[in-house]
C-alpha positions as CSV (number, residue, x, y, z in Angstrom):
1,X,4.2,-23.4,30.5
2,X,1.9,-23.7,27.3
3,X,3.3,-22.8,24.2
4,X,1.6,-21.1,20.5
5,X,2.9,-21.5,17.3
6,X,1.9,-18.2,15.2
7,X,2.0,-18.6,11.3
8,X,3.8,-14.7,10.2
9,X,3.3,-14.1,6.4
10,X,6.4,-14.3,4.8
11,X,7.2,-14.1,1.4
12,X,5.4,-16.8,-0.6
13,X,4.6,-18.5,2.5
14,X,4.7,-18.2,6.3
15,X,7.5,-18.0,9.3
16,X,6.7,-20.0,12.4
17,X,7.1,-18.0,15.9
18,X,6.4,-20.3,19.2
19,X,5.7,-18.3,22.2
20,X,5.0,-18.8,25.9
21,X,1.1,-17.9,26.1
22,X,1.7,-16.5,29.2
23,X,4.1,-13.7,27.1
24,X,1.2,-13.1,24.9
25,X,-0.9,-10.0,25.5
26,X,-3.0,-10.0,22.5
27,X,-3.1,-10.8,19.2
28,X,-4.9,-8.3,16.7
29,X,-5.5,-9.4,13.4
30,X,-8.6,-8.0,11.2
31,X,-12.4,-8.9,11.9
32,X,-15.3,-10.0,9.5
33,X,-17.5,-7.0,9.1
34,X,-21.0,-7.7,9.8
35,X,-21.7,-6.4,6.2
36,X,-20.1,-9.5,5.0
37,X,-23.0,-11.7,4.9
38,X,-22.6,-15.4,4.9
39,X,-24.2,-16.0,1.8
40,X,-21.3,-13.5,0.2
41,X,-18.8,-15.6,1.3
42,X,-19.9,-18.6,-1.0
43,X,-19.0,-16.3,-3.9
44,X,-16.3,-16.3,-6.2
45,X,-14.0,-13.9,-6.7
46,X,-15.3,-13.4,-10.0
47,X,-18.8,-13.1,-9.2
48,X,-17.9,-10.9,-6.4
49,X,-16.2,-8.5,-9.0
50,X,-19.7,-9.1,-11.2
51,X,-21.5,-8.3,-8.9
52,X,-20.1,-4.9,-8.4
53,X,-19.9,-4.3,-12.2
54,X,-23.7,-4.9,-12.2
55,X,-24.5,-2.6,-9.6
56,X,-21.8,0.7,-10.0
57,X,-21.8,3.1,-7.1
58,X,-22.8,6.6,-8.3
59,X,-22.0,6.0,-11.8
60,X,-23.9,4.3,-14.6
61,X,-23.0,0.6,-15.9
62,X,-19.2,0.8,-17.5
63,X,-20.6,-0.9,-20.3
64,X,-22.5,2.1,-21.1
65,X,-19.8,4.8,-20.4
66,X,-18.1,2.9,-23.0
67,X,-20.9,2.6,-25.4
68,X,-19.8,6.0,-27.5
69,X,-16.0,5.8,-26.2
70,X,-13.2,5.8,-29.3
71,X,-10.4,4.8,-26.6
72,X,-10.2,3.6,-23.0
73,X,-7.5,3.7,-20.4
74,X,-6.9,1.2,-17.8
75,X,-4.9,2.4,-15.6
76,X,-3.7,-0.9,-13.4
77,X,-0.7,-1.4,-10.4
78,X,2.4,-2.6,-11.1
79,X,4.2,-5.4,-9.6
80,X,4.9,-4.4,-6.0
81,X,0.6,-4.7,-5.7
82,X,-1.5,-7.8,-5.5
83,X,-4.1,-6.9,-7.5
84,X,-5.4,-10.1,-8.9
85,X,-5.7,-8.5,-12.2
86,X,-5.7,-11.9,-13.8
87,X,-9.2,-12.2,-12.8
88,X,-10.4,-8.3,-12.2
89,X,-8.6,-7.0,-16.0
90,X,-10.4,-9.9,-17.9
91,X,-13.5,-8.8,-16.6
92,X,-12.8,-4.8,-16.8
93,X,-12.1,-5.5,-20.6
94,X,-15.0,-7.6,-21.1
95,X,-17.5,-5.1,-19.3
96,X,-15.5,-2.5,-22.0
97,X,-15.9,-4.1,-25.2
98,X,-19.8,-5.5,-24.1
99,X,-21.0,-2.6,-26.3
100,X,-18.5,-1.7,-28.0
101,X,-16.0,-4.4,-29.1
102,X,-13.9,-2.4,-31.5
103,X,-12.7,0.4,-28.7
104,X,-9.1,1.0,-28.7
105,X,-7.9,-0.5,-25.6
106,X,-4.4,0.7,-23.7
107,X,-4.0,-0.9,-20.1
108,X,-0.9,1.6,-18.6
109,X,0.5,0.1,-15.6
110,X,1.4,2.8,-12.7
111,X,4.2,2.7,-11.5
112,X,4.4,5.6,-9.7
113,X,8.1,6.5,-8.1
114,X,9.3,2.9,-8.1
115,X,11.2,1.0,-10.6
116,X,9.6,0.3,-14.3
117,X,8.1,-3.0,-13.8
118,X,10.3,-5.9,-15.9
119,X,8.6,-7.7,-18.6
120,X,9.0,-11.0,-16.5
121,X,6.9,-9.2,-13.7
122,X,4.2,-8.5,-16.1
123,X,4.1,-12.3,-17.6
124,X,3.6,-13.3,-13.6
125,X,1.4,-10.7,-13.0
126,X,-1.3,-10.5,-15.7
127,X,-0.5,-14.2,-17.6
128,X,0.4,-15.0,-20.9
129,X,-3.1,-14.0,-22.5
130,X,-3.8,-10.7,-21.1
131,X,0.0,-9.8,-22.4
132,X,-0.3,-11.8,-25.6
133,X,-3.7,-10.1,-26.6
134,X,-3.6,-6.6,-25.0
135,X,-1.2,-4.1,-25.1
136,X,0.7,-2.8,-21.9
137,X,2.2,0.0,-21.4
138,X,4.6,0.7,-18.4
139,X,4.4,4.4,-16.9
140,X,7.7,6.0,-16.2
141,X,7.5,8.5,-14.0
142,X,11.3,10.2,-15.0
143,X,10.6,10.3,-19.0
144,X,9.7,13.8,-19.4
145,X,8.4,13.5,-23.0
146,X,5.5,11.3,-22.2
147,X,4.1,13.2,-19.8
148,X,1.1,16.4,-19.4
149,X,1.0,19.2,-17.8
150,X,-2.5,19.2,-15.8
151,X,-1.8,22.8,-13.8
152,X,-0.8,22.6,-10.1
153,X,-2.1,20.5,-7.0
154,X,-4.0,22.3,-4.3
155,X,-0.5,22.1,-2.2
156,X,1.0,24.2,-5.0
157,X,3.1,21.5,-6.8
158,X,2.6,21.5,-10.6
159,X,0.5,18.1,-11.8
160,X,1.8,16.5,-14.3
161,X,0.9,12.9,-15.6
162,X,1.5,10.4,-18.2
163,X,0.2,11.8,-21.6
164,X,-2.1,9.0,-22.2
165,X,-4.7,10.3,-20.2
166,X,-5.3,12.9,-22.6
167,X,-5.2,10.2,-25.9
168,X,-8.0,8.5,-23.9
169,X,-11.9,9.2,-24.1
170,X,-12.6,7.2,-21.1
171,X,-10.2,6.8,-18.3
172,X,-10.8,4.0,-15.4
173,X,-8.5,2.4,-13.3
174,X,-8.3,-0.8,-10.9
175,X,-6.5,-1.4,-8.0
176,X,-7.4,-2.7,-4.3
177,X,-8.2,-1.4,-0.9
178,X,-6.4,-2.0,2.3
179,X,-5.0,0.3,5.1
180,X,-2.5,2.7,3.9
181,X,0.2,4.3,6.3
182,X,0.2,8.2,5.2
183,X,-2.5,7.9,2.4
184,X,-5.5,6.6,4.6
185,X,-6.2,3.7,2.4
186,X,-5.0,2.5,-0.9
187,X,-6.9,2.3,-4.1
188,X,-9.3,4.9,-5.5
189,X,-7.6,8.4,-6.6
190,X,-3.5,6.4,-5.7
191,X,-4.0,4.8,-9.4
192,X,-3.0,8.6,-10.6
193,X,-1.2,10.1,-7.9
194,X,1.2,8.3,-7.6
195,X,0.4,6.0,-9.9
196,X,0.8,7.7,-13.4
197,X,2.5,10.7,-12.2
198,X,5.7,12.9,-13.1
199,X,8.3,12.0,-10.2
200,X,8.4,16.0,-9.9
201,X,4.5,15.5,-8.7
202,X,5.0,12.2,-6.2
203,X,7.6,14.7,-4.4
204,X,5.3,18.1,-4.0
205,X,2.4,15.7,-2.6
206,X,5.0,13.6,-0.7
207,X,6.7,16.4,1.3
208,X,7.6,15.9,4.8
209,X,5.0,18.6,5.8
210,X,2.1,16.3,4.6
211,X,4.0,13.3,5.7
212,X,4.6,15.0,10.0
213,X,0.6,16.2,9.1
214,X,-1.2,13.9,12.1
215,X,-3.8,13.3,9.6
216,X,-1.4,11.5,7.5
217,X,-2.1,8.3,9.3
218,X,-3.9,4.5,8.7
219,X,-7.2,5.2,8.1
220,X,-7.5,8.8,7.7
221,X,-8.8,10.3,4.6
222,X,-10.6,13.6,5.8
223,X,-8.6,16.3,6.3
224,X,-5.8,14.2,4.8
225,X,-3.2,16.8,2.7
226,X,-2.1,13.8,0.9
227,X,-5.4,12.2,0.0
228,X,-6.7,15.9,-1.2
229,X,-3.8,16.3,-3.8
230,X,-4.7,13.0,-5.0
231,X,-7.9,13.6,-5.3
232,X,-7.6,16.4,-7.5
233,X,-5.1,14.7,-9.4
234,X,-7.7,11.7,-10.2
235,X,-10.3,14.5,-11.2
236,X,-7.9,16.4,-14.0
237,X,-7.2,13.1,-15.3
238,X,-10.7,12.8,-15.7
239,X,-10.8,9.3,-14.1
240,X,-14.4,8.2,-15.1
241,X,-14.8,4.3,-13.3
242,X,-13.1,2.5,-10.7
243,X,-13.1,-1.3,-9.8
244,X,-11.1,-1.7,-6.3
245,X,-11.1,-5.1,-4.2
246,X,-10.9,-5.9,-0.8
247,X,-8.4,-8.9,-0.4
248,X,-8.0,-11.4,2.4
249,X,-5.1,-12.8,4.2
250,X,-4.6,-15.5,1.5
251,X,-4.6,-12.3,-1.0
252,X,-8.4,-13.7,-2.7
253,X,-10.9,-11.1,-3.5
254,X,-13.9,-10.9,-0.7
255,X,-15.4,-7.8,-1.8
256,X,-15.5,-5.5,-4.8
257,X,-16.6,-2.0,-5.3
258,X,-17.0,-0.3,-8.5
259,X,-18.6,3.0,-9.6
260,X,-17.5,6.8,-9.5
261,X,-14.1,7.1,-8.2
262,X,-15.0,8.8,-5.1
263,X,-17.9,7.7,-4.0
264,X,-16.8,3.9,-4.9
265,X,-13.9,4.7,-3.2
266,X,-15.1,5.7,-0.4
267,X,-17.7,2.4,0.0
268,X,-15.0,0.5,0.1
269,X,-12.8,2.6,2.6
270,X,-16.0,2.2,4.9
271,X,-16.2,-1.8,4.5
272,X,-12.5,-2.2,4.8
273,X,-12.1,-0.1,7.3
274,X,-14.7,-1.7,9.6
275,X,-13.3,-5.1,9.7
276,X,-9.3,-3.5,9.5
277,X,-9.7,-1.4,12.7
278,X,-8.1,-2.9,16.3
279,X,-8.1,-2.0,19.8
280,X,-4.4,-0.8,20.3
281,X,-2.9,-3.5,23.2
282,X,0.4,-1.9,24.3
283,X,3.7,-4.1,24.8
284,X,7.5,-4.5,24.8
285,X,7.8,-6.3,21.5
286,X,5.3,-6.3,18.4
287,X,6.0,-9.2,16.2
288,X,4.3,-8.0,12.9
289,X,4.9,-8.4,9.0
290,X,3.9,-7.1,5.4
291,X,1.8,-9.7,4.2
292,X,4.1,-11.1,2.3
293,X,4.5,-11.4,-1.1
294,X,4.7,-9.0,-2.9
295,X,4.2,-6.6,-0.2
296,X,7.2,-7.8,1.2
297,X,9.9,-7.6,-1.3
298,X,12.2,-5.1,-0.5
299,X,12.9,-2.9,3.2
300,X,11.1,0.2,1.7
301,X,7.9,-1.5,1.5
302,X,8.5,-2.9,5.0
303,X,8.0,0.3,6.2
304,X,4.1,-0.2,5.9
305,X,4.5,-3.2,8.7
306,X,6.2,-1.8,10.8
307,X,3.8,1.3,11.8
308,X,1.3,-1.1,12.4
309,X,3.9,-2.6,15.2
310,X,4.8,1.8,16.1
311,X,1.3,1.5,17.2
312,X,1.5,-0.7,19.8
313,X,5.0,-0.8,21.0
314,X,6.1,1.3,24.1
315,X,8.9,3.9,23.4
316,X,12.0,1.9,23.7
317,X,10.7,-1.7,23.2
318,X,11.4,-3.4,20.0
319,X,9.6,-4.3,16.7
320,X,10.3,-7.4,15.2
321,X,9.7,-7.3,11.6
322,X,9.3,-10.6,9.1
323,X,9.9,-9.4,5.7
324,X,11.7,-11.4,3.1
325,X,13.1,-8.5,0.9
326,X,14.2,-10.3,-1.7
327,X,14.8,-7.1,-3.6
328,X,17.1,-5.7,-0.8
329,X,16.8,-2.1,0.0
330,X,14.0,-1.2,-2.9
331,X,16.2,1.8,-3.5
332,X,19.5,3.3,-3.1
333,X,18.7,7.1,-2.4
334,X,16.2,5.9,0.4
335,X,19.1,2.9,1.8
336,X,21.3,6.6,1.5
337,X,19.6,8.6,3.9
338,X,20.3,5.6,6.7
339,X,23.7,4.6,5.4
340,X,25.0,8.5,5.6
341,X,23.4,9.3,8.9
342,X,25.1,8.8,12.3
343,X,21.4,8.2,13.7
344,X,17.9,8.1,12.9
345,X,17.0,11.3,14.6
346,X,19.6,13.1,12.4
347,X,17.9,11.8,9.1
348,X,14.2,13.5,10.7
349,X,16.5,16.7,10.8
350,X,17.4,16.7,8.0
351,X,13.9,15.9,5.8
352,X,12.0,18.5,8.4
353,X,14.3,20.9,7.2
354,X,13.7,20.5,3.3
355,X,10.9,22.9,1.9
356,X,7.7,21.4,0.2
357,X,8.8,22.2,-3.3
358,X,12.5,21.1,-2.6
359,X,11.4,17.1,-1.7
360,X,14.1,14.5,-2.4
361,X,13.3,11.0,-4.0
362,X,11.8,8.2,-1.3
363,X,12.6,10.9,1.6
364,X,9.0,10.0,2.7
365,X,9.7,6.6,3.1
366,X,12.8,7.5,5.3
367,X,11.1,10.1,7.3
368,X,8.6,7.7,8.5
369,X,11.4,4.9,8.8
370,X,13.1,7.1,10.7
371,X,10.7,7.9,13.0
372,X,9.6,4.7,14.0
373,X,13.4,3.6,15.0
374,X,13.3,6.7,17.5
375,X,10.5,5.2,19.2
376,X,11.7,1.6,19.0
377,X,14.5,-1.4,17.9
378,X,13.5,-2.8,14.6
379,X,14.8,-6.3,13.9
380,X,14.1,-7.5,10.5
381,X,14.1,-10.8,9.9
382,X,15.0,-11.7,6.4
383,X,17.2,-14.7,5.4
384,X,17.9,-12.8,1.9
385,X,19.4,-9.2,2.4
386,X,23.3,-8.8,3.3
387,X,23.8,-8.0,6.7
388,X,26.0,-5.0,6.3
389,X,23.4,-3.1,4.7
390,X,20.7,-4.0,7.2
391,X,23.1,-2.5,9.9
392,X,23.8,0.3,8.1
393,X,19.8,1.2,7.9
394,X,20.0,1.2,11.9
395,X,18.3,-2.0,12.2
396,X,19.2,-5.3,13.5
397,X,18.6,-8.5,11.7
398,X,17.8,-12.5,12.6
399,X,17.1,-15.2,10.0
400,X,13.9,-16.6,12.7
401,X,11.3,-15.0,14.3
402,X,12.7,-17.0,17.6
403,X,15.8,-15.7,17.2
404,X,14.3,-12.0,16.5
405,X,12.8,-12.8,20.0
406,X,15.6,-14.0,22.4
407,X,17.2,-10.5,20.8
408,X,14.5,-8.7,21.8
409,X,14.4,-10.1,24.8
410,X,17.9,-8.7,25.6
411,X,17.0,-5.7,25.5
412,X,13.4,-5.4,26.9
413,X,14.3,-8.1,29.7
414,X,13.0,-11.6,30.0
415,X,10.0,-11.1,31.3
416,X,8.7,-9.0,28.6
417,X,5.1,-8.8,27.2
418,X,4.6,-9.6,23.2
419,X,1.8,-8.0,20.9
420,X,1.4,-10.0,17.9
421,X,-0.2,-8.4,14.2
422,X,0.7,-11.1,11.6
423,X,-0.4,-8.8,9.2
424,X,0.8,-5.2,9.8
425,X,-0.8,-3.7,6.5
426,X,-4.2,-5.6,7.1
427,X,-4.9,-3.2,10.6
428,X,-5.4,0.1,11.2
429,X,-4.7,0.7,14.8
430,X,-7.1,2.5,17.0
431,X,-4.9,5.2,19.1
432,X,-4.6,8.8,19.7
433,X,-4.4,10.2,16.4
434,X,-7.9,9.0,15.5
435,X,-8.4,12.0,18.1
436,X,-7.6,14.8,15.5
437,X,-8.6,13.6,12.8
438,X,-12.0,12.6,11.2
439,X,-11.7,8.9,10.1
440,X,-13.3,6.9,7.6
């Protein structure tokens, strides 16, 4: 019987998984969109982020919104991200200062609800010139005092977010695009909410209403309760410019879309989204990932994978999961909800019992854990997280992605088929929620 070996992102490099072809029933990775012309592809990824600058979607040049401008925002992502902001920032700043070189310049990094990003995790991130020359700032999303009230969000919860928006006479903000699993996509209106936002705010819009909401999937913008609180958020903070970028497997820019938020937004959505979508294929065991580094540090951002694998799983099979999660958990009230639970079905009890305006911290995360381990076995395999608090998150653990799969195949049976998605994050699954929903 002929045999495949599958390259799985992992970490800063890649797992090896050899399987019987006869096993395989598909393999669904993303497409080249046919808007990606081949003389695109000879680009750099600095010309490709030129290129947008030079032609802004909906918006005149940034150059000339920052013409008059006193003091400009950047509003960047923080260190779970892979932004390639050592090339997209340089440019930004440049494009800034074209006009008008003596603009006081602030770059805030959003953080959002995770951890404050550590000075060594700047240095890697942005590179000894950008941190030497400009001045950073890291949001906190808990420190009360450098925050603004900015009224409430249509879902009722009040908006609050980091005080520099209002120093600032232009706002803009980069980031990148790629499937999101509750927020649609990422980039666009996320560099506010959650990105600069009071922790108080990232809990009204990440209640487990919005979260059960069937338009709270991969892909799905419109009708989206999530993606409408964001939205407003990004308009009271008077977000003026966006540059996203569309990344490919090796994390190198391919596309770039600047212009008004929105509407820049939303081009890139479209483009992403037509080479991102799959036909579902339906098996017993889904061998996926995160993409990586660094969407692969910890077992919260592991999440994102794994509903990629949800997807195409039948209820009862089993998910196999490569993520190194060097950083463990990624946070002890979300390990909580799993190590203080008899079962996973208890912890959906409990968060579809807590009121919108009563949301605990990283609940959403565990909510959606939650319900993917009562529709399947996860096994994570990680060679850097104790396995006493794997088990104690109901998964199961194996240091290979061929040992992940004789387990699996102890439980499915032998004969079992096998869906492979290197990249979980990188798809958006075509199933039954597209249905009712519109999708972008």
């Amino acid at each position: 019987m002929s045999k495949t070996t599958y390259m799985i992102p992992y970490g800063r490099g890649h797992m090896a998984a050899t399987i019987d072809d006869a096993c395989v029933k598909a393999v669904l990775e993303p497409g080249i969109s046919a808007a990606m012309l081949p003389a695109e592809k000879t680009l750099s990824e600095a010309d490709h982020v030129l290129q947008a600058l030079a032609r802004p979607i909906g918006s005149a040049p940034l150059c000339e919104l920052a013409r008059a401008a006193r003091r400009v925002l950047i509003i960047t992502s923080d260190h779970t991200r892979p932004v390639p902001s050592a090339i997209t920032l340089p440019l930004l700043l440049a494009e800034i200062r074209r006009y008008n070189p003596d603009t006081a310049v602030r770059i805030l990094v959003g953080t959002g609800f995770h951890r404050l990003t550590t000075a060594a995790e700047l240095l890697d991130k942005f590179g000894p010139e950008l941190i030497r020359n400009e001045q950073f700032i890291v949001h906190d999303s808990r420190d009360k005092t450098g925050l603004v009230s900015k009224g409430n969000l249509p879902s009722g919860g009040e908006l609050r977010l980091n005080s520099l928006v209002d120093w600032a006479d232009l706002v803009v903000a980069e980031g990148f695009i790629e499937p999101h699993f509750f927020a649609g996509f990422s980039g666009g209106r996320k560099s506010v909410l959650p990105g600069i936002a009071a922790a108080e705010t990232v809990l009204a819009n990440h209640c487990s209403e919005f979260i059960a909401s069937p338009c709270a999937r991969t892909g799905i913008l419109d009708g989206n309760p999530l993606h409408t609180d964001m939205l407003f958020a990004a308009e009271a903070a008077q977000l003026a410019f966006i540059l996203n970028v569309a990344l490919d497997a090796d994390k190198k820019i391919i596309r770039a879309f600047a212009g008004q938020p929105d509407q820049a937004h939303r081009a890139g959505c479209d483009w992403v989204g037509q080479r991102a979508r799959v036909d579902r294929a339906l098996a017993d065991i889904v061998i996926t990932s995160n993409g990586g580094y660094p969407l692969d540090q910890n077992i919260y951002q592991a999440v994102k994978g794994m509903t990629a694998g949800e997807a195409c799983v039948r209820r009862g099979g089993v998910v196999i999961m490569a993520a190194a999660c060097e950083d463990g958990h990624g946070g002890d009230a979300f390990y909580r909800w799993f190590a203080d639970a008899p079962s996973p079905a208890a912890v959906t009890r409990k968060i579809l019992s807590i009121r919108r305006s009563d949301t605990l911290p990283d609940q959403w995360e565990a909510q959606i854990l939650a319900r993917v381990l009562e529709h399947c076995t996860v096994i994570l395999v990680t060679g850097c997280c104790d396995p006493a608090m794997v088990r104690a998150m109901h998964l199961l653990q194996a240091t290979t992605i061929d040992e992940a799969l004789a387990l699996a195949r102890s439980i499915t049976g032998t004969s079992s088929d096998v869906v492979i998605i290197p990249d979980g994050v990188a798809v958006i699954v075509r199933d039954t929620t597209e249905a009712s929903c519109a999708v972008r």
